[in-house]
C-alpha positions in Angstrom: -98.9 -23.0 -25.6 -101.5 -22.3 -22.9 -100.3 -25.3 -20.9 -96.4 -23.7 -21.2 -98.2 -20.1 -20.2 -99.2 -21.5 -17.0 -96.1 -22.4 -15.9 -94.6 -18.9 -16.3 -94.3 -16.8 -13.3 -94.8 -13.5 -15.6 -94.1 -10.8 -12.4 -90.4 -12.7 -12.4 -90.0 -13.0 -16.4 -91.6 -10.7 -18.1 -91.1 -7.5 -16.0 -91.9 -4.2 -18.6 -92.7 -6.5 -21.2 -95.6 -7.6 -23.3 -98.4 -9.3 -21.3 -99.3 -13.0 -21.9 -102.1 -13.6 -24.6 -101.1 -10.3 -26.0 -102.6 -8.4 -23.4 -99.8 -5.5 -21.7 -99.0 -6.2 -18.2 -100.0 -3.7 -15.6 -97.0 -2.8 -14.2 -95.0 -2.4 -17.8 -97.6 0.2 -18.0 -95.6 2.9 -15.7 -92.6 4.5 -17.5 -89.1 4.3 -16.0 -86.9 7.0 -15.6 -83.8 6.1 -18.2 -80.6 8.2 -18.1 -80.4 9.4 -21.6 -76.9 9.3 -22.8 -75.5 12.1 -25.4 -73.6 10.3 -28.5 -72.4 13.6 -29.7 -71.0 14.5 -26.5 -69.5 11.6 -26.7 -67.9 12.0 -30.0 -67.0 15.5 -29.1 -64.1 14.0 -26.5 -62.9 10.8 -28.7 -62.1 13.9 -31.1 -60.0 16.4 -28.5 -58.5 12.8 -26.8 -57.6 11.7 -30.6 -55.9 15.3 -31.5 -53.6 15.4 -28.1 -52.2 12.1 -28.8 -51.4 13.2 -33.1 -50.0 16.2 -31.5 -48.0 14.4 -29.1 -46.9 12.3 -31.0 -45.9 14.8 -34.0 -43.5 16.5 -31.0 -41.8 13.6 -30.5 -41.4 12.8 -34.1 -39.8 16.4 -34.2 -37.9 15.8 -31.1 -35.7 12.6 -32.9 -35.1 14.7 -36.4 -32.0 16.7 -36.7 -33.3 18.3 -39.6 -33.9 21.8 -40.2 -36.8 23.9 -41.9 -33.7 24.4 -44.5 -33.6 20.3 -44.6 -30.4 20.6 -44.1 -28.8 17.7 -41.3 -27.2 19.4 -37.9 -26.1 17.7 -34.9 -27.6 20.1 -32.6 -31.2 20.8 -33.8 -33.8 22.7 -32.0 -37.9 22.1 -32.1 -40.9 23.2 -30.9 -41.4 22.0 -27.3 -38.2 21.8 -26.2 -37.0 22.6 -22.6 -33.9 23.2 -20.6 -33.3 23.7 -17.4 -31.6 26.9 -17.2 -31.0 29.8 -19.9 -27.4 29.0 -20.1 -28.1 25.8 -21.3 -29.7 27.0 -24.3 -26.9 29.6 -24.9 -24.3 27.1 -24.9 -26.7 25.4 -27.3 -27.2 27.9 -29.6 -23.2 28.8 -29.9 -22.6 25.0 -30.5 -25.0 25.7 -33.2 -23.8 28.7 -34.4 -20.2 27.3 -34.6 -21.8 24.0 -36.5 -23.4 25.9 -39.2 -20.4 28.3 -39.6 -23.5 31.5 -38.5 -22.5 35.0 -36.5 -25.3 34.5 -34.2 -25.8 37.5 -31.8 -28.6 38.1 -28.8 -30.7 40.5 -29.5 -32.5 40.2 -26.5 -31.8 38.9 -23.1 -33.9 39.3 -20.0 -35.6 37.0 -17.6 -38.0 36.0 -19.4 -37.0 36.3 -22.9 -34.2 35.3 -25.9 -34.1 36.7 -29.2 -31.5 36.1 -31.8 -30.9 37.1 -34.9 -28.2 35.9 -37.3 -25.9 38.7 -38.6 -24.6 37.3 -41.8 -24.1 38.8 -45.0 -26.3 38.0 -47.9 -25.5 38.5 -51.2 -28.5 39.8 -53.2 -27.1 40.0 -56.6 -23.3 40.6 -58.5 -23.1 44.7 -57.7 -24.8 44.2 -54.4 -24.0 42.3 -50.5 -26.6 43.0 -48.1 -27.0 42.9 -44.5 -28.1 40.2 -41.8 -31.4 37.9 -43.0 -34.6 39.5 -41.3 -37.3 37.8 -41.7 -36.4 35.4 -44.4 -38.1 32.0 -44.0 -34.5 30.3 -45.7 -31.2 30.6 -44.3 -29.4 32.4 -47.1 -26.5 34.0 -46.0 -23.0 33.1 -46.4 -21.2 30.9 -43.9 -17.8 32.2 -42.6 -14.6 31.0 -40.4 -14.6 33.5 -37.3 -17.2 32.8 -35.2 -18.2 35.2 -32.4 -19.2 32.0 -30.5 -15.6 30.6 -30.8 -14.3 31.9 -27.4 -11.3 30.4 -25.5 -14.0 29.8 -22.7 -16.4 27.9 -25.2 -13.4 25.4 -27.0 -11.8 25.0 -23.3 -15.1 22.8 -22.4 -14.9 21.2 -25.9 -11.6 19.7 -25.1 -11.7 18.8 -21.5 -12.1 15.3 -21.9 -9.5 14.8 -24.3 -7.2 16.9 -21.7 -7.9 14.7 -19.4 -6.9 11.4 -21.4 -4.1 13.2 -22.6 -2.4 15.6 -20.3 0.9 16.3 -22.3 -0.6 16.8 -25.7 0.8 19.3 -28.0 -1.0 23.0 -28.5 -0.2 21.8 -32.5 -2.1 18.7 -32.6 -5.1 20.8 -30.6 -5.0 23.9 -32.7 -5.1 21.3 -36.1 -8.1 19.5 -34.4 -10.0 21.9 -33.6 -10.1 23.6 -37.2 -10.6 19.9 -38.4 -13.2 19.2 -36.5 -15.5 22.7 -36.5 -14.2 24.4 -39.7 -13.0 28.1 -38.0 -10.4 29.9 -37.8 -8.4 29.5 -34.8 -5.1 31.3 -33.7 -2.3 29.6 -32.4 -2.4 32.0 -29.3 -6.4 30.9 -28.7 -5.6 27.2 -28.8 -2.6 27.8 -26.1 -4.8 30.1 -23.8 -7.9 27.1 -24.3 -5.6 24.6 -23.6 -4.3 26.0 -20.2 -7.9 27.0 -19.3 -8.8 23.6 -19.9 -5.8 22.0 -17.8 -7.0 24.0 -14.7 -10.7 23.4 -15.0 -9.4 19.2 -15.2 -6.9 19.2 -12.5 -7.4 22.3 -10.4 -5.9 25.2 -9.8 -2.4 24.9 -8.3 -3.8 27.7 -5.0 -6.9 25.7 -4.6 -5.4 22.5 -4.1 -2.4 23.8 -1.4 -5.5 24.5 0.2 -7.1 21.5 0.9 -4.1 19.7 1.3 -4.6 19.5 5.2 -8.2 18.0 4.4 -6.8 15.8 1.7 -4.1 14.3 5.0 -6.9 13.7 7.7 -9.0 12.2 4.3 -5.8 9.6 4.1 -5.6 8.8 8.2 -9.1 8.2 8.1 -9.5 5.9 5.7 -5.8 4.5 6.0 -5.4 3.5 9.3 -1.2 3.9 10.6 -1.0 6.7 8.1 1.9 8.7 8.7 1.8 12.2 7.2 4.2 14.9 7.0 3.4 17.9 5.5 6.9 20.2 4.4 5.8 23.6 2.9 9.8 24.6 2.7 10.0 22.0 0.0 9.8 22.7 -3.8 10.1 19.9 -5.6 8.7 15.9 -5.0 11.3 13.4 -4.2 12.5 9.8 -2.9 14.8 10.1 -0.2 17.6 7.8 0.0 16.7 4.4 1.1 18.6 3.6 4.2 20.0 -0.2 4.9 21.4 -2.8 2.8 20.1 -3.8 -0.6 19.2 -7.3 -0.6 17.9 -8.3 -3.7 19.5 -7.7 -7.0 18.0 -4.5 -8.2 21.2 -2.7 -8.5 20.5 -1.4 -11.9 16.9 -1.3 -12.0 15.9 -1.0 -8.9 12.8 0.3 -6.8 13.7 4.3 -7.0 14.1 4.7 -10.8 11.2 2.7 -11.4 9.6 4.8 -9.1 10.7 7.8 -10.5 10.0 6.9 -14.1 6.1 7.1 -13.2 6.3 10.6 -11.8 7.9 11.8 -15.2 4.5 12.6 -17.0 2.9 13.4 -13.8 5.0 15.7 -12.0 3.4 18.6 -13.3 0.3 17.9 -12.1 -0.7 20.2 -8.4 0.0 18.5 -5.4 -2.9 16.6 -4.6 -3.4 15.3 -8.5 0.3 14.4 -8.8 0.1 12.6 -4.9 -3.5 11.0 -6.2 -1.6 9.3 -8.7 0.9 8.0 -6.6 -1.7 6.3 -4.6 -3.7 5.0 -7.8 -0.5 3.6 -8.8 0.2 1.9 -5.2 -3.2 0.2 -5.4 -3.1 -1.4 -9.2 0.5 -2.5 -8.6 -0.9 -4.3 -5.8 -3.3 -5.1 -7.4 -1.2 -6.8 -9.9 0.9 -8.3 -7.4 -1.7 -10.2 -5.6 -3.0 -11.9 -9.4 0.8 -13.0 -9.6 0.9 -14.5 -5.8 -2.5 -16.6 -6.6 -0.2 -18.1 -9.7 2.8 -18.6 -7.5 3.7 -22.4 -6.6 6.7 -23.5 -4.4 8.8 -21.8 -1.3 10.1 -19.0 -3.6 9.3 -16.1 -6.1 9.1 -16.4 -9.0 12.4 -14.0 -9.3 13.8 -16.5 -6.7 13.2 -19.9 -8.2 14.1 -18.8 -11.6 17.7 -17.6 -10.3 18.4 -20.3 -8.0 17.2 -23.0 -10.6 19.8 -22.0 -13.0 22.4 -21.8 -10.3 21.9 -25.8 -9.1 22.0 -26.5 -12.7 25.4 -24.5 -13.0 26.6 -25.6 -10.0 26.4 -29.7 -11.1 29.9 -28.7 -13.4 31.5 -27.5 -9.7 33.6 -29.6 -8.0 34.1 -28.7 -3.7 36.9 -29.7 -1.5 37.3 -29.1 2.1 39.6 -28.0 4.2 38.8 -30.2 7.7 36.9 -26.6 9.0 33.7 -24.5 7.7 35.9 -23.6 4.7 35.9 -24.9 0.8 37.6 -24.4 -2.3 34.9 -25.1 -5.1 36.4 -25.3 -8.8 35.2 -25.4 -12.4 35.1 -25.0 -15.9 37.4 -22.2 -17.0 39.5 -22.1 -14.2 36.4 -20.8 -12.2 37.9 -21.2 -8.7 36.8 -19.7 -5.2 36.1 -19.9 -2.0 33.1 -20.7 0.4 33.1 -19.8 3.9 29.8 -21.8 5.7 30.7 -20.0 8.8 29.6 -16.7 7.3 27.7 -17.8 4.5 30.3 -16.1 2.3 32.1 -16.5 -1.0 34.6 -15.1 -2.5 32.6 -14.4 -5.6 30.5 -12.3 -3.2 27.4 -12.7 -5.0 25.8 -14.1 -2.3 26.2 -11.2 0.1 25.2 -9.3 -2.5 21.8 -11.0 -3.9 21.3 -13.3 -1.2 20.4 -15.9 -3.4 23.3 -18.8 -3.5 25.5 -19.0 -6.1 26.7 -21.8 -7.8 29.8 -21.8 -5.6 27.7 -22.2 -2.3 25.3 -24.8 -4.5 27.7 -26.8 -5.2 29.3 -27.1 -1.4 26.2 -27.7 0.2 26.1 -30.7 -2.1 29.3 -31.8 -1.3 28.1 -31.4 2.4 24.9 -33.4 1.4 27.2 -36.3 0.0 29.2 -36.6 3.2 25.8 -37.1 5.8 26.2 -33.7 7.2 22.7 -32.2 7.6 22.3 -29.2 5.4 18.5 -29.3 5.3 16.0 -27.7 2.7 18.4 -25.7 0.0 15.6 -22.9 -0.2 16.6 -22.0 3.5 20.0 -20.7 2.0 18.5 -18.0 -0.1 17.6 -14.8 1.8 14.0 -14.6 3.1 13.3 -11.6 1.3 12.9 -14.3 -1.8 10.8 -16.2 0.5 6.8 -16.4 -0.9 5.6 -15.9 2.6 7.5 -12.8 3.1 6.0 -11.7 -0.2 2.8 -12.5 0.6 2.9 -10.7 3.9 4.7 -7.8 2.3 1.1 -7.0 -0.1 -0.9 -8.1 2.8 -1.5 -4.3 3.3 -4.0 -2.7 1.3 -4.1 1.0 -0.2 -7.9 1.9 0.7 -10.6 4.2 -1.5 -10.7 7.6 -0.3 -13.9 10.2 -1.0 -14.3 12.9 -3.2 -13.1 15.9 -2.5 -16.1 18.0 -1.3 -17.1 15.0 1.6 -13.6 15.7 3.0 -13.1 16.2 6.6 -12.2 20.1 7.5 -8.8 20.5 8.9 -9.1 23.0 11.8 -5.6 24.4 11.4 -6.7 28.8 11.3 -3.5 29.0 8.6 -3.8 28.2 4.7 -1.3 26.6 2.6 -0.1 28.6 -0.3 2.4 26.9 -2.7 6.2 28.2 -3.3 7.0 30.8 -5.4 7.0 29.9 -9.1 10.4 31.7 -10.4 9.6 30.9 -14.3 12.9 31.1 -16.6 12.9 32.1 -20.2 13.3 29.2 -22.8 11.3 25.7 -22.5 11.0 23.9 -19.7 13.8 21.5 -18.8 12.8 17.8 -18.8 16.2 15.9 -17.9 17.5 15.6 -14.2 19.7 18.1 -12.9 23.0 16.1 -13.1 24.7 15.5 -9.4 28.6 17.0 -8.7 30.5 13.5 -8.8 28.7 12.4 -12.3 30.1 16.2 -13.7 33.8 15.4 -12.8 33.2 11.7 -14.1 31.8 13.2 -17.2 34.6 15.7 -18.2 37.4 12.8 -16.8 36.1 10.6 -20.2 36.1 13.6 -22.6 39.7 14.5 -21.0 40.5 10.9 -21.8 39.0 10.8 -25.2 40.8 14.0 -26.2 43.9 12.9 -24.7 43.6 9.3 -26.9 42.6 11.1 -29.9 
């Protein structure tokens, strides 16, 4: 042990410690100053940390419960900690609530600083006696009723904004049985119309408002839209399709490009200007939309419309039989004494559905392959039908895009000093008419049948 002792360098190892040989070294003699550390202090702030985070915690385990001190289930429940933004937030709160738990629910006091309520319900004490509203009771124990004070026209106009919104031409009926469905109060029939008009203007505007910005709404269109042309006509009083000038190509004769046009405008005409002229451009860009998905599927020279037709005319036109006359005339015949004639020269026939179409018919078919069989050069059969069928044409038809405009309030300002105001509305007694107005030549063809049914019968 003493040879291991000498070997120690006891300054270096054993500094404050017990001397070799059990002797106590010098310099372990003079006493250090030690921070002294206070456990109970310590303890003290474990316990204030430890009670922040139970309450905390207990808040937002209050926060998620919809349960009242009644343990009774609502869907808007208030607890202690809460915050809102502004004091209309919390009144709008506290009439949903009110209207929830069928309460009359009245402010007792409202300043700056301050909300009191107090429920004014009637409590019935025993058989031979009602009392008055609950004061100070710790239960809710007065009877629920159907008229609500919260129930305004105001309050159920916000309720049903969205569903206006879905579903513009929805029946006052249908609202006024939802709303007494869904909230359990009683609602009159002229409530439910007055909500449902409030609601209509607070979703699509007020018909003033928009005439106004209907300058900023055109330079919002030419910005974005480049060639825009816009004319504004503050003389007209009703939207409409003006007569398409030129010759009618393909065959839309019964169903053509107006009446379809003018069967999307029937639930949306009585929109104001700018919502019923937003749809119209909505609807521009998803039916190009849904044109372009149909191009990308689209194989061959032709539309789809095109090749359909003209494939079942070749196949018709293999019964025809053509003869010519020595010039740039034919006389094709066929099944049923179908017999007519084709005039290359013009490119007409006598069945004149051609001119009218411009797709060949099986007359014209059937010549150019008589023309074919005789070495006379007729070329690519899908050069016959009129370009408007052509894919290109279609193609470079949707090649022009209906662009996103802004909202309304990043507009540009129109610098015009006058404001639109809309036309005079001259409302008529009875309901609203939905049908066209019927034109002066279909009223003379009309009572020409019923002359000739009545003369018949």
């Amino acid at each position: 042990m003493e040879d291991f002792n000498l070997n120690i360098d006891t300054k270096a190892e054993f500094t404050g410690c017990q001397s070799l040989g059990g002797q106590r070294n010098e310099e372990s003699d003079q006493e250090e100053d030690v921070e002294v550390i206070d456990n109970d202090e310590w303890d003290s702030l474990s316990d204030d940390l430890e009670d922040n985070k139970k309450r905390r915690r207990r808040i937002k385990e209050l926060g998620k419960q919809t349960l009242c001190f009644a343990g009774e289930v609502h869907k808007v429940a208030f607890h202690i900690g809460q915050k809102y933004k502004a004091k209309k937030e919390l009144k709008d709160k506290i009439d949903r609530h009110a209207l929830e738990t069928g309460r009359i629910i009245s402010f007792t006091k409202d300043d700056k600083s301050r909300l009191t309520i107090v429920c004014n319900g009637t409590v019935v004490v025993n058989a031979s006696w009602v009392g008055g509203p609950t004061y100070g009771e710790k239960k809710h124990i007065c009877l629920q009723t159907r008229k609500i004070r919260s129930c305004t026209t105001t309050f159920l106009a916000k309720q049903i904004m969205d569903q206006i919104e879905a579903s513009h031409g929805q029946p006052v009926r249908a609202l006024h049985e939802q709303l007494q469905k869904t909230y359990g109060v009683s609602i009159s029939k002229e409530k439910s119309f007055r909500k449902k008009v409030a609601a209509t203007k607070n979703v699509a505007g007020d018909y003033v408002k928009q005439y106004a910005v209907l300058r900023d709404y055109v330079l919002e269109l030419q910005k974005t839209n480049e060639g825009t042309t816009a004319k504004i006509d503050i003389y007209t009083n009703y939207y409409s399709v003006n007569e398409l000038l030129g010759r009618v190509i393909p065959d839309m004769l019964l169903n053509n490009l107006c009446e379809v046009f003018n069967i999307k405008l029937v639930k949306r005409r009585e929109k104001p200007i700018i919502g019923c002229l937003e749809f119209i451009r909505e609807y521009l860009m998803k039916r190009v939309y849904n044109v372009m998905k149909v191009l990308n599927k689209c194989q061959g020279p032709l539309t789809l419309t095109g090749t359909r037709i003209f494939e079942a005319n070749t196949t018709l036109a293999s019964k025809y039989n053509a003869r010519w006359n020595g010039g740039q005339k034919y006389q094709v015949k066929g099944p049923w004494n179908d017999q007519h004639g084709v005039y290359m020269g013009k490119r007409e026939c006598t069945y004149r559905k051609w001119k009218l179409t411009g797709i060949p018919c099986k007359h014209e078919i059937a010549t150019l392959n008589d023309m074919a069989n005789n070495v006379e050069k007729v070329g690519e059969l899908y050069t016959y039908v009129h370009k408007v069928y052509w894919l290109d044409t279609w193609k470079e038809m949707y090649s022009f895009k209906v662009e996103p405009i802004k909202g309304r309030s990043m507009w540009p300002k129109s610098d015009c000093p006058k404001t639109l105001v809309p036309p005079p509305d001259n409302k008529v007694t009875g309901r609203p008419k939905k049908k066209r107005r019927i034109t002066f030549e279909e009223m003379i063809e009309i009572q020409q049948r019923k002359s000739q049914a009545n003369s018949q019968s």
